[in-house]
DODO-577921 format. One record per atom (N, C-alpha, C, O, CB): residue number from 1; x negated, y negated, z; residue in one letter. Coordinates in steps of 0.001 Angstrom, whole numbers, plus 500000, padded with zeros to 6 digits. Last residue first. Glycine has a CB too. Example, Ala and Ser with C-alpha at 12.3 -4.5 7.8 and 13.67 -1.06 7.14 Angstrom:
REM DODO-577921
(r 2,(487150,502250,507080),S);
(r 2,(486330,501060,507140),S);
(r 2,(487100,499970,507870),S);
(r 2,(486591,498862,508039),S);
(r 2,(485916,500598,505725),S);
(r 1,(486810,505690,507800),A);
(r 1,(487700,504500,507800),A);
(r 1,(486800,503300,507800),A);
(r 1,(485764,503319,508465),A);
(r 1,(488692,504473,509046),A);
END
This chain:
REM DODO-577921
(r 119,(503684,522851,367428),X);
(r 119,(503266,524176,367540),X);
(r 119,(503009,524751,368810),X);
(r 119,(502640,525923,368894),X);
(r 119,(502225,524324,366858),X);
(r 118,(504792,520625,367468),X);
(r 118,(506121,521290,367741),X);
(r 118,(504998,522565,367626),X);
(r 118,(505644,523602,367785),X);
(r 118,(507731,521068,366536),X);
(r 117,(502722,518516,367303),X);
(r 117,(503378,518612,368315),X);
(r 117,(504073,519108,368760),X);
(r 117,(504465,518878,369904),X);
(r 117,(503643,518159,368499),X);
(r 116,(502522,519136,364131),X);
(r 116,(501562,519737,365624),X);
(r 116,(501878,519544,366515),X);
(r 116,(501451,520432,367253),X);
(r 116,(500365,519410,365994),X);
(r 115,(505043,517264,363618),X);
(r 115,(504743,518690,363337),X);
(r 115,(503567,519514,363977),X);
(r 115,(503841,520662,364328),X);
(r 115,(504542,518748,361998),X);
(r 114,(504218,514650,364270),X);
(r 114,(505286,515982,364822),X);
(r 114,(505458,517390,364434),X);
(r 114,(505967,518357,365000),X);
(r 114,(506555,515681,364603),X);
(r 113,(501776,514276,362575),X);
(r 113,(502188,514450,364053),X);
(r 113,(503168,515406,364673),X);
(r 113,(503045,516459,365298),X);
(r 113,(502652,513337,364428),X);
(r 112,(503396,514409,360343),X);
(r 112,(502497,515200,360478),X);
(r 112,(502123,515732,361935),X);
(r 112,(502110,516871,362400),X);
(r 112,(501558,514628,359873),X);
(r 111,(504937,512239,360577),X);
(r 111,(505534,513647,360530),X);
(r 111,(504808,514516,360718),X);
(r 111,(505247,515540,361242),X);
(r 111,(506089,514022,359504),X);
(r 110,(503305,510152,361013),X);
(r 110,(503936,510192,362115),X);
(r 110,(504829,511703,361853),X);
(r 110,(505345,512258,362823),X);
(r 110,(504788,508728,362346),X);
(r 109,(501942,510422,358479),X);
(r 109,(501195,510401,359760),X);
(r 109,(501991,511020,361265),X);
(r 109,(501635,511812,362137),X);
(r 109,(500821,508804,359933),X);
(r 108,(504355,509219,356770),X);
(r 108,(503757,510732,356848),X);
(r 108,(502976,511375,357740),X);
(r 108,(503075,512585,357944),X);
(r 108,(503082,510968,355947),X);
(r 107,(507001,507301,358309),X);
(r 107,(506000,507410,357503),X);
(r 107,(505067,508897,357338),X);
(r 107,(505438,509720,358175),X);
(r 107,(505248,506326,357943),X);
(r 106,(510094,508010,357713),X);
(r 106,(509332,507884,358899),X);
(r 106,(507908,507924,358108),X);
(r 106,(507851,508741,357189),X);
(r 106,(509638,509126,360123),X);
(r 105,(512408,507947,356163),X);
(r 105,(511932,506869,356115),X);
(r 105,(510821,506954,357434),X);
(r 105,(510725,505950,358140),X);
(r 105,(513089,505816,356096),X);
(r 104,(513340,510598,356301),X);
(r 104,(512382,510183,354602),X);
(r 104,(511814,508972,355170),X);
(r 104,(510668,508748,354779),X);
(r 104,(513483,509722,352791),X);
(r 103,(514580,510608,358487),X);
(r 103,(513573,511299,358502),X);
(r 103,(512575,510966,357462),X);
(r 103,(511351,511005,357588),X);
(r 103,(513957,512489,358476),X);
(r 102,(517078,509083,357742),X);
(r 102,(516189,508752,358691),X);
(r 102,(514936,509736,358593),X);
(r 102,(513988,508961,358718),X);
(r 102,(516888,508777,360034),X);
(r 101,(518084,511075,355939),X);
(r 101,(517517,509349,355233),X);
(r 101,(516875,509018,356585),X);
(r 101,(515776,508515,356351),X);
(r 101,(519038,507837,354637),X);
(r 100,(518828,512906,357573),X);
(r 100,(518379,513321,356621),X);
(r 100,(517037,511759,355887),X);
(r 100,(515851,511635,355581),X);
(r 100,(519893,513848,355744),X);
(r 99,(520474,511461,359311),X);
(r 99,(519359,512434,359848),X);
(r 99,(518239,512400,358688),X);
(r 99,(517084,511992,358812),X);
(r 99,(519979,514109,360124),X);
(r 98,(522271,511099,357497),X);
(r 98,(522149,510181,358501),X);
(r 98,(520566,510324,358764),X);
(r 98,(519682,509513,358490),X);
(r 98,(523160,510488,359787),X);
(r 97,(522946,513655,356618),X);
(r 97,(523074,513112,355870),X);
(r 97,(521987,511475,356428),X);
(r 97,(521136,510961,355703),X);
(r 97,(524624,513258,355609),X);
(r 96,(523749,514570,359327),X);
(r 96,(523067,515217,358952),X);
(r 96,(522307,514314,357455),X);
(r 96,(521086,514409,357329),X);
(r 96,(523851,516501,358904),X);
(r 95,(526620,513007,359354),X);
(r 95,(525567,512821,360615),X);
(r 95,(523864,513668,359986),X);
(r 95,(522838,513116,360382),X);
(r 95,(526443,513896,362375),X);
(r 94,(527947,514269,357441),X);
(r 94,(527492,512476,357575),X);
(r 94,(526497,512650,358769),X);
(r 94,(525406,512096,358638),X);
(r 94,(529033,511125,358090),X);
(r 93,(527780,517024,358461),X);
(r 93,(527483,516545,357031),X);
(r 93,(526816,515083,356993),X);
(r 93,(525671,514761,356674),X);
(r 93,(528883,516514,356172),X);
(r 92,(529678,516819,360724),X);
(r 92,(528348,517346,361130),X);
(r 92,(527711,516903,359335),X);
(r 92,(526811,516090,359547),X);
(r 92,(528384,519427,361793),X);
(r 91,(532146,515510,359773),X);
(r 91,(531266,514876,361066),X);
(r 91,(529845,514923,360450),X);
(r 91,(529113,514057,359970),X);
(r 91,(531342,515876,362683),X);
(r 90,(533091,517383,357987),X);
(r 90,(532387,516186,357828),X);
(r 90,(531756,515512,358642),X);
(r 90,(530767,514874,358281),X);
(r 90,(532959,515478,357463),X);
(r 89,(532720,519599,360005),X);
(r 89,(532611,519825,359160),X);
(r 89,(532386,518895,357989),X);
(r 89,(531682,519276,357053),X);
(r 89,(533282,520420,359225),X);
(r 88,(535211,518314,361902),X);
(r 88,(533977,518793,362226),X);
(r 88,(533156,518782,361355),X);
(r 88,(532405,517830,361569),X);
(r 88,(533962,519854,362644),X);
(r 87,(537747,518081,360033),X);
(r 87,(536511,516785,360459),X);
(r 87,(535661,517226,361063),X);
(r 87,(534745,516415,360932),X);
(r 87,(536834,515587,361334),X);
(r 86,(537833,520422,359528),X);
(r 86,(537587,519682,358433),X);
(r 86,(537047,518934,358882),X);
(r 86,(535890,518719,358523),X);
(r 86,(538410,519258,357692),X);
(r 85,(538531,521341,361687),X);
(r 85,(537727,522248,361221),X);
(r 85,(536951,521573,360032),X);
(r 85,(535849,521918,359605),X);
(r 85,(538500,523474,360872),X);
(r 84,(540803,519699,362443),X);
(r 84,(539794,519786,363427),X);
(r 84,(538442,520431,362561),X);
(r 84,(537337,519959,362830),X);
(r 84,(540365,520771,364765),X);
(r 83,(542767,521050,360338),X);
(r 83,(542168,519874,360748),X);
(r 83,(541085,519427,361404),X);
(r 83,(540360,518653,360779),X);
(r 83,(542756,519477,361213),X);
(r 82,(542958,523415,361340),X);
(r 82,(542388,523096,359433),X);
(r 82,(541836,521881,359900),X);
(r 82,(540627,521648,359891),X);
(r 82,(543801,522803,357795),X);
(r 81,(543988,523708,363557),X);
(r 81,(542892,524175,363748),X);
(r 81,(542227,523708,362485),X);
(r 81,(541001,523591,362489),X);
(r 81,(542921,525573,364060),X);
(r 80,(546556,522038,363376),X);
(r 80,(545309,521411,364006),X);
(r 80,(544330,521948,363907),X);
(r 80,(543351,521217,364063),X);
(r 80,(545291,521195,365165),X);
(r 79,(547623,523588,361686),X);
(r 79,(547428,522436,361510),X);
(r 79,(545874,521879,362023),X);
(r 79,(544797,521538,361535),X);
(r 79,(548558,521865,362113),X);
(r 78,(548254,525707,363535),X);
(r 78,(547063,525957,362637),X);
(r 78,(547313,525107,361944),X);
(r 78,(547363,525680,360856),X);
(r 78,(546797,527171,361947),X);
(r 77,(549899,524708,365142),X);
(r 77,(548753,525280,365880),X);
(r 77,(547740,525622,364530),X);
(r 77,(546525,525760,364673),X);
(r 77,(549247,526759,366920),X);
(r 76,(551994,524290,363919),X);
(r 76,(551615,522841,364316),X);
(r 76,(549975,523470,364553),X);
(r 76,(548987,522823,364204),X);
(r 76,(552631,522006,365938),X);
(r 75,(553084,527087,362835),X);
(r 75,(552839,525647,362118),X);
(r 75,(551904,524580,362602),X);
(r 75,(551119,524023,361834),X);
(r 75,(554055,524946,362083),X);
(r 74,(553602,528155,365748),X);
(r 74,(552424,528677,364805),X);
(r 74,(551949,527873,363725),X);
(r 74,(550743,527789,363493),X);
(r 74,(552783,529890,364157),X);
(r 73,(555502,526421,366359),X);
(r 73,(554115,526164,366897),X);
(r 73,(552785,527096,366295),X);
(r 73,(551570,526904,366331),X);
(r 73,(554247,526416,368480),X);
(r 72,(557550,526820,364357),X);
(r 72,(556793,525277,364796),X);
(r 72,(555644,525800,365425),X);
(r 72,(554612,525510,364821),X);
(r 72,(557683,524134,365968),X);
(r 71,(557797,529320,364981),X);
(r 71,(557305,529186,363817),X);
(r 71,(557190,527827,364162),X);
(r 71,(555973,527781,364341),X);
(r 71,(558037,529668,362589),X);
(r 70,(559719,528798,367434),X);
(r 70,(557901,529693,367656),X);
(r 70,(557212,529566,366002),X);
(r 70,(555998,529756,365934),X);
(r 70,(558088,532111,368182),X);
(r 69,(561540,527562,367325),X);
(r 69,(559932,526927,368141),X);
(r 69,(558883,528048,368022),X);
(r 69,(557706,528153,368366),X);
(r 69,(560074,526571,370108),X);
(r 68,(562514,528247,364154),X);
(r 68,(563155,528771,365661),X);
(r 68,(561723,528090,365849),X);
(r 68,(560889,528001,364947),X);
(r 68,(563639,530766,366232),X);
(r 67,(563002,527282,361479),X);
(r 67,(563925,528287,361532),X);
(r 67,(563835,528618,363150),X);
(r 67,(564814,529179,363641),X);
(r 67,(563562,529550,360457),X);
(r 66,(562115,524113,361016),X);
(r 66,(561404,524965,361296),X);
(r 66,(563166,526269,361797),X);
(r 66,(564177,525853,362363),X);
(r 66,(560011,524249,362599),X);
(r 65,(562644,521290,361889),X);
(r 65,(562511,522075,360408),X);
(r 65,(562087,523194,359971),X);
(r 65,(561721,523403,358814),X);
(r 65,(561898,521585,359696),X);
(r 64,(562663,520434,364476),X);
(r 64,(563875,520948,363618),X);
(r 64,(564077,521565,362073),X);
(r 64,(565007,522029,361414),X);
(r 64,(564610,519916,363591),X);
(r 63,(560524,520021,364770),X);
(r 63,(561157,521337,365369),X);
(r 63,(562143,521520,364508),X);
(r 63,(562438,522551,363903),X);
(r 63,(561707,521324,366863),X);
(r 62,(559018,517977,361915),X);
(r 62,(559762,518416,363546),X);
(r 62,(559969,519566,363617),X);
(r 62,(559687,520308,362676),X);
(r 62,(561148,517877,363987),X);
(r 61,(556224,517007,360771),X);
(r 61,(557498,518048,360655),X);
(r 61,(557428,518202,362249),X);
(r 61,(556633,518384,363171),X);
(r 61,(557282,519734,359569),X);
(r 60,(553032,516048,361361),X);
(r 60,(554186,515482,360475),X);
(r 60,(555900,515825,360489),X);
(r 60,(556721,514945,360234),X);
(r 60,(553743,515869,359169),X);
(r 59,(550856,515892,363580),X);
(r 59,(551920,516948,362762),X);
(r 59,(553223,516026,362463),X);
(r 59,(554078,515513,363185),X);
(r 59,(552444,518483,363833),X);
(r 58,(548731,513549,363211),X);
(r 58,(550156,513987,363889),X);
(r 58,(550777,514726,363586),X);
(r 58,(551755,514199,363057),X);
(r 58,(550999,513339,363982),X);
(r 57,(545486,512079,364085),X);
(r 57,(546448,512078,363303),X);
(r 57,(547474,513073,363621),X);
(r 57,(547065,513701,364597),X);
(r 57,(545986,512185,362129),X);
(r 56,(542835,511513,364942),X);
(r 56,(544520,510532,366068),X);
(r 56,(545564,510905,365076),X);
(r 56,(546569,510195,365068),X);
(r 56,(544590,508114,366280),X);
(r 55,(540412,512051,363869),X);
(r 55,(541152,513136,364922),X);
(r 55,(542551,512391,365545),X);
(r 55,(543150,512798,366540),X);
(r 55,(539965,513566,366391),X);
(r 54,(540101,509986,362142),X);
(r 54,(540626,511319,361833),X);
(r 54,(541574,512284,362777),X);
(r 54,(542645,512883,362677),X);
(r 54,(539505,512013,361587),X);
(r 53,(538629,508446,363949),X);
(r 53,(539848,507906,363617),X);
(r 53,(540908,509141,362608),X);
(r 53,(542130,509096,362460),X);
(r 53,(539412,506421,362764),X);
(r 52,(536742,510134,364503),X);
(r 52,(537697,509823,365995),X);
(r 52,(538656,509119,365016),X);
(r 52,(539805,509279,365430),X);
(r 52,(536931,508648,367588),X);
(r 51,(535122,510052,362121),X);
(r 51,(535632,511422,363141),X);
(r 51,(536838,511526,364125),X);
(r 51,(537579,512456,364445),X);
(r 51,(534545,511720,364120),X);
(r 50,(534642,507649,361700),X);
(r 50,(535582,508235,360673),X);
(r 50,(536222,509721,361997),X);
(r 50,(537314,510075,362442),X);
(r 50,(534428,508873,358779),X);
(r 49,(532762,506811,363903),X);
(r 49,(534106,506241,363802),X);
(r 49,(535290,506973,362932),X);
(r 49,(536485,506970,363229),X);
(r 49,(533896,504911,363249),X);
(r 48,(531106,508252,363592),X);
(r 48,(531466,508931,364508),X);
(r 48,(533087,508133,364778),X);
(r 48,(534077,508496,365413),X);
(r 48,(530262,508939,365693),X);
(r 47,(530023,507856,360746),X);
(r 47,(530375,509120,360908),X);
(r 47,(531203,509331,362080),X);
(r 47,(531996,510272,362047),X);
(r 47,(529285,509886,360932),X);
(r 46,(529283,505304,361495),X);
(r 46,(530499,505655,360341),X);
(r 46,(530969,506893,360880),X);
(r 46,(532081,507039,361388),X);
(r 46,(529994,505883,358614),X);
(r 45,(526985,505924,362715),X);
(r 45,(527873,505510,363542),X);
(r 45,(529310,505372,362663),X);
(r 45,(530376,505344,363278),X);
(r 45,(527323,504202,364211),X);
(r 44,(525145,507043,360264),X);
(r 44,(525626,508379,361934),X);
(r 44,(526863,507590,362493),X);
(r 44,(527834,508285,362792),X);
(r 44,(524027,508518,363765),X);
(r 43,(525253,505126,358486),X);
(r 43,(525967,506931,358289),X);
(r 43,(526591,506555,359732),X);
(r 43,(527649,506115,360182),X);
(r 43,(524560,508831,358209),X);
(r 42,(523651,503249,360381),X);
(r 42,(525408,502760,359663),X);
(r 42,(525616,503901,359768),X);
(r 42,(526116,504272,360830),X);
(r 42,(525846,502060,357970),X);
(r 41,(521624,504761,360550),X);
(r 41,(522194,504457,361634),X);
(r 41,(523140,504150,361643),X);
(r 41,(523878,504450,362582),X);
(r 41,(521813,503856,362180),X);
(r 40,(520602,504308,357690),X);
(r 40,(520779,505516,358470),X);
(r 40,(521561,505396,360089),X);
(r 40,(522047,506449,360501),X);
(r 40,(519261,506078,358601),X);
(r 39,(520328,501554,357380),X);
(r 39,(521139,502622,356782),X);
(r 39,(521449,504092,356835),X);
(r 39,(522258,504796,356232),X);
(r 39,(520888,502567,355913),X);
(r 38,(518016,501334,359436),X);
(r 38,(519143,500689,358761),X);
(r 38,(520499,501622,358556),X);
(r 38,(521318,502148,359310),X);
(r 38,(518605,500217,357365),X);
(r 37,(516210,502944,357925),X);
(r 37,(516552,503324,359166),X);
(r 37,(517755,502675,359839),X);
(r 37,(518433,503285,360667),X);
(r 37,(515478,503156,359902),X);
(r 36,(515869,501773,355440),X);
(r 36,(515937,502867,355372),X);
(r 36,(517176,503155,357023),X);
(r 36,(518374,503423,357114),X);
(r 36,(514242,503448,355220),X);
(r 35,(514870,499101,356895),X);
(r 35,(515695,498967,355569),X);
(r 35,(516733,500609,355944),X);
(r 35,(517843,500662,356474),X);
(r 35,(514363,498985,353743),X);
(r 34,(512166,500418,357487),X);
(r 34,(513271,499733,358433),X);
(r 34,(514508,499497,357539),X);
(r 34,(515338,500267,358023),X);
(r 34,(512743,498214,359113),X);
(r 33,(510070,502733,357434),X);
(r 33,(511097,501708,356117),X);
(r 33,(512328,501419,357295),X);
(r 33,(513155,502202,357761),X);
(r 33,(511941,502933,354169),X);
(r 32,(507265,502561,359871),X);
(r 32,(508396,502977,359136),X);
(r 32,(509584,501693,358219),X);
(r 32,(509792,500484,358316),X);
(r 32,(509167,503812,360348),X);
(r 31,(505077,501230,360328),X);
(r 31,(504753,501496,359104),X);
(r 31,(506263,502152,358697),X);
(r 31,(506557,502300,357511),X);
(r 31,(503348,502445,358986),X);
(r 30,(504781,501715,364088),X);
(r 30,(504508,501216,362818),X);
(r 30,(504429,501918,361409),X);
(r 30,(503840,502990,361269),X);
(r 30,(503468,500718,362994),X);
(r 29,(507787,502667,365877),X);
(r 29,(507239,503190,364913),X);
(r 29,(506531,502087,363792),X);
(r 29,(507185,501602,362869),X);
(r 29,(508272,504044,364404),X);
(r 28,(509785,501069,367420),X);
(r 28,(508250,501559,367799),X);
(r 28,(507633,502497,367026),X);
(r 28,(506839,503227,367619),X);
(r 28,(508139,502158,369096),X);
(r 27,(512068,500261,366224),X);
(r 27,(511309,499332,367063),X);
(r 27,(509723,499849,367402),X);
(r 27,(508741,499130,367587),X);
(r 27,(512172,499149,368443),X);
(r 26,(512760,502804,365349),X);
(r 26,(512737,501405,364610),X);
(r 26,(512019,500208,365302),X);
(r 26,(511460,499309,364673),X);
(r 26,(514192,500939,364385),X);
(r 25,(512836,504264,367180),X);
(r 25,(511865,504676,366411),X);
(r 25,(511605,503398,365133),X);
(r 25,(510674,503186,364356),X);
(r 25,(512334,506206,365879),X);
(r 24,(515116,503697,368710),X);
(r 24,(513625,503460,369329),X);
(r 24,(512513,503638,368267),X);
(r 24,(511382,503195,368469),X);
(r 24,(513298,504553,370564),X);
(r 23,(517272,504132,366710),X);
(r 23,(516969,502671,367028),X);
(r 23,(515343,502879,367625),X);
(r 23,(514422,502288,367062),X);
(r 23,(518223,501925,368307),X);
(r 22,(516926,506599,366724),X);
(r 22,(517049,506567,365573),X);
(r 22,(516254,505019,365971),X);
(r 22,(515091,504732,365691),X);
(r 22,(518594,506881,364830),X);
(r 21,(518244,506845,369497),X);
(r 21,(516941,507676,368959),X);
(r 21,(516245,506707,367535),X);
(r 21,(515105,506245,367552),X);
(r 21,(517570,509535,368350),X);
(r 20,(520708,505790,368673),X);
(r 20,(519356,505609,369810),X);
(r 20,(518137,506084,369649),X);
(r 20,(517082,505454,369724),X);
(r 20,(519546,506184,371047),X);
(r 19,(521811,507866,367274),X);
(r 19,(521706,506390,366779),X);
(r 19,(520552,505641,367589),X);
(r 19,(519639,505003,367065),X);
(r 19,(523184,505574,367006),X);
(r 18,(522129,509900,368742),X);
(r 18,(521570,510276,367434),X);
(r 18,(520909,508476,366607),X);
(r 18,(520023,508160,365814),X);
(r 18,(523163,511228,366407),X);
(r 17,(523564,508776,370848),X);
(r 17,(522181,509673,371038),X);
(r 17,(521565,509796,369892),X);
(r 17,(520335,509812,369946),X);
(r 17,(522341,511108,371543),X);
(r 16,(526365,508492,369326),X);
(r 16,(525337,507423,370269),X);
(r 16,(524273,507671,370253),X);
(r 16,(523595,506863,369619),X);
(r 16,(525455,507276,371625),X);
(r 15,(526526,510750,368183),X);
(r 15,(526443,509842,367655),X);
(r 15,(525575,508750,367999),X);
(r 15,(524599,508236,367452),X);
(r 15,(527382,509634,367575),X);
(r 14,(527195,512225,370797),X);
(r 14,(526330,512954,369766),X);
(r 14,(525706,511789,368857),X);
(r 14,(524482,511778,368726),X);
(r 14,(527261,514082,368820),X);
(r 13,(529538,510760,371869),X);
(r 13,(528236,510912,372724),X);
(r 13,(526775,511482,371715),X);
(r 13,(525605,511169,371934),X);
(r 13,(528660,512183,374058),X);
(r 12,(530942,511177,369965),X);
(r 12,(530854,509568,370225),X);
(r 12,(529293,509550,371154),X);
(r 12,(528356,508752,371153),X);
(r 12,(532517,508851,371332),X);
(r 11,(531806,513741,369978),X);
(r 11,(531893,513220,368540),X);
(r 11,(530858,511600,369270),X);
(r 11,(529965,511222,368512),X);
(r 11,(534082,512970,367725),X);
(r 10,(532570,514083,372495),X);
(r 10,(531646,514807,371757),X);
(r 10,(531179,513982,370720),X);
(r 10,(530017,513576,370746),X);
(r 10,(532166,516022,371257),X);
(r 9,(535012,512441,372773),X);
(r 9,(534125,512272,373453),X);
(r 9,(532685,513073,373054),X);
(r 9,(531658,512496,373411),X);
(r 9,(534679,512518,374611),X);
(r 8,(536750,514159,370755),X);
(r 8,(536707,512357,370495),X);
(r 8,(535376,512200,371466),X);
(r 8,(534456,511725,370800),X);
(r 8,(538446,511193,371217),X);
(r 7,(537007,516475,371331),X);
(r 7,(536259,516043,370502),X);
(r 7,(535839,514345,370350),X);
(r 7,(534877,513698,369937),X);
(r 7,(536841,516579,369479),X);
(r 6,(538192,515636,374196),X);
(r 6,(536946,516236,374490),X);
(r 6,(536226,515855,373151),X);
(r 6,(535195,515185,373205),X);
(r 6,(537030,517878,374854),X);
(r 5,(540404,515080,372878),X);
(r 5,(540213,513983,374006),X);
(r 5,(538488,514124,373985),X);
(r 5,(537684,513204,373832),X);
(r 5,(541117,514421,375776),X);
(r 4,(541479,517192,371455),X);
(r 4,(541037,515829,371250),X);
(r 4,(540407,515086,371886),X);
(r 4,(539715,514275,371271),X);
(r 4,(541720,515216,371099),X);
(r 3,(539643,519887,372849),X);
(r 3,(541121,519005,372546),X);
(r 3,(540633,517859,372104),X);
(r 3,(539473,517505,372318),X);
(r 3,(542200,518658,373850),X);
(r 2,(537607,522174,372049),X);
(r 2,(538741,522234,373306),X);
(r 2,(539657,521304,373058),X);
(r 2,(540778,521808,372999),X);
(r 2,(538218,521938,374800),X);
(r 1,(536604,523906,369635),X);
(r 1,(537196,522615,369888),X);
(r 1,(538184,522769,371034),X);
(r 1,(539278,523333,370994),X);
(r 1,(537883,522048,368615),X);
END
């Protein structure tokens, strides 16, 4: 994780792409559970809103509570790393989760397909 700024932009670009995808196959896939694909596209874009509204949160404790700045920043610095590590870590789950119900809802022809198409 390079910084917020970057996860927030990761997090949103992964999502988008994952949701697009997701959308073309709703429009051009006969016989898939649209319903399904639906609700798979809510997850992924939940997922990318929960992610970024996670990541705006603030070390709580000042400098001043802290015995000298270098125990603040060993404090603040592995804050962020639990943190970051956690919403990654749900990100990648809801999005997978997302993935997961989008894939059940593709009909069997069209998996089968892809599956000789990946040999």
């Amino acid at each position: 994780m390079v910084n917020k700024r970057e996860f927030k932009k990761f997090a949103d670009a992964l999502g988008t792409s994952v949701a697009q995808e997701m959308m073309v196959a709703y429009y051009n896939v006969e016989g898939i559970d649209r319903e399904a694909v639906g609700e798979a596209v809510q997850k992924v874009l939940l997922a990318v809103e929960e992610a970024k509204n996670n990541a705006n949160r603030f070390f709580d404790r000042g400098a001043k509570s802290f015995e000298s700045r270098r125990e603040y920043s060993v404090a603040k610095r592995k804050f962020f790393r639990q943190l970051f590590a956690k919403i990654e870590k749900d990100f990648s789950e809801q999005v997978n989760a997302g993935l997961k119900q989008f894939n059940a809802a593709l009909p069997a022809e069209v998996k089968q397909a892809q599956k000789e198409a990946a040999r």
